[in-house]
C-alpha positions as CSV (number, residue, x, y, z in Angstrom):
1,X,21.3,-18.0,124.7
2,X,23.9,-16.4,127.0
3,X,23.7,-13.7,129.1
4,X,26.0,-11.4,130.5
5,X,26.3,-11.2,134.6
6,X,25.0,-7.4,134.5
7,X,22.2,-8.7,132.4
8,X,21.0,-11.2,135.3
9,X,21.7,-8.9,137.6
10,X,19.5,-6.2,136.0
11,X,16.7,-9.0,135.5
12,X,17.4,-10.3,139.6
13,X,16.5,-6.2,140.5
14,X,14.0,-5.6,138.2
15,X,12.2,-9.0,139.5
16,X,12.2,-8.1,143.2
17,X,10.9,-4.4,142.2
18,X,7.5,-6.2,140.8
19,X,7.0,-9.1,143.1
20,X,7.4,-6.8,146.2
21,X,6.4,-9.7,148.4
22,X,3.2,-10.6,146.7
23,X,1.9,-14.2,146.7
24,X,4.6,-16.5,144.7
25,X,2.4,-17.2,141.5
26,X,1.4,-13.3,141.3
27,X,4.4,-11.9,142.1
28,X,6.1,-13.9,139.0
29,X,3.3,-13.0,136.9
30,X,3.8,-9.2,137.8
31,X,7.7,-10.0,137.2
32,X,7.0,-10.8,133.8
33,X,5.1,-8.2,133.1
34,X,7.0,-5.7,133.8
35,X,9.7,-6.7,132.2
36,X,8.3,-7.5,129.2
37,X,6.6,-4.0,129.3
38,X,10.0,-2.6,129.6
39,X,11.3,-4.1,126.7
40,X,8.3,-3.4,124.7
41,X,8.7,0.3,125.7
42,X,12.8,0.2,124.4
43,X,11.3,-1.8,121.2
44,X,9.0,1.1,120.2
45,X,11.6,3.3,120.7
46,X,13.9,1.9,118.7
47,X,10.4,1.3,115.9
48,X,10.2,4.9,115.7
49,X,13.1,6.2,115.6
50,X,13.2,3.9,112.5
51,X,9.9,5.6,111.7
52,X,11.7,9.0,111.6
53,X,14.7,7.5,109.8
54,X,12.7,6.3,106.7
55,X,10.7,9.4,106.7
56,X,13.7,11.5,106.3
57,X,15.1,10.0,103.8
58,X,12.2,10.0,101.7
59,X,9.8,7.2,103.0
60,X,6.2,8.6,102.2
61,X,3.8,7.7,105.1
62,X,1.7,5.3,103.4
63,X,4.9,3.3,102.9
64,X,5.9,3.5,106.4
65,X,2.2,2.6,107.7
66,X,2.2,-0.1,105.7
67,X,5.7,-1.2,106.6
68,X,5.0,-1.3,110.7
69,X,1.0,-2.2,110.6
70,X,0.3,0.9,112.1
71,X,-1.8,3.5,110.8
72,X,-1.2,6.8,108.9
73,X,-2.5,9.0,111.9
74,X,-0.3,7.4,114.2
75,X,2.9,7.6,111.8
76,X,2.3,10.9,111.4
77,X,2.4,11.8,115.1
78,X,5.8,9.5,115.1
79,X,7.2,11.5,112.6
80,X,5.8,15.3,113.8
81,X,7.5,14.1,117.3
82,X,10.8,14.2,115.7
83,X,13.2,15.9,118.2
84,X,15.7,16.0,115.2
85,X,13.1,18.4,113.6
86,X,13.7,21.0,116.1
């Protein structure tokens, strides 16, 4: 894998915001976190926006709940959160 020097760069700041001169071994294991927390957050994003997508073009919710594991209350809030729907 390759990564560009604004993708370091952004993974250098965002690893100083968590450790914030904790112990070594803490610090890195609050770096992680964070930044894997982050890129959770921009991968649910992205999951419901795909969510939405399916359901407007004629995805029932069943199919969709079945599709991402998650269940039919929660799709359903997805897809009523629609800012498109506006």
């Amino acid at each position: 894998m390759s990564y560009t020097e604004a993708e370091v760069s952004a993974a250098v700041a965002a690893m100083h915001k968590y450790r914030s001169g904790l112990d070594y071994e803490i610090g890195a294991a609050l770096a992680v976190v964070g930044l894997s927390a982050e890129r959770a957050g921009k991968e649910i994003a992205v999951r419901d926006d795909m969510i939405r997508a399916a359901h407007r073009v004629g995805a029932s919710l069943r199919q969709i709940a079945e599709a991402s594991g998650l269940g039919r209350k929660t799709v359903t809030a997805i897809v009523e959160a629609d800012p498109l729907r506006a």
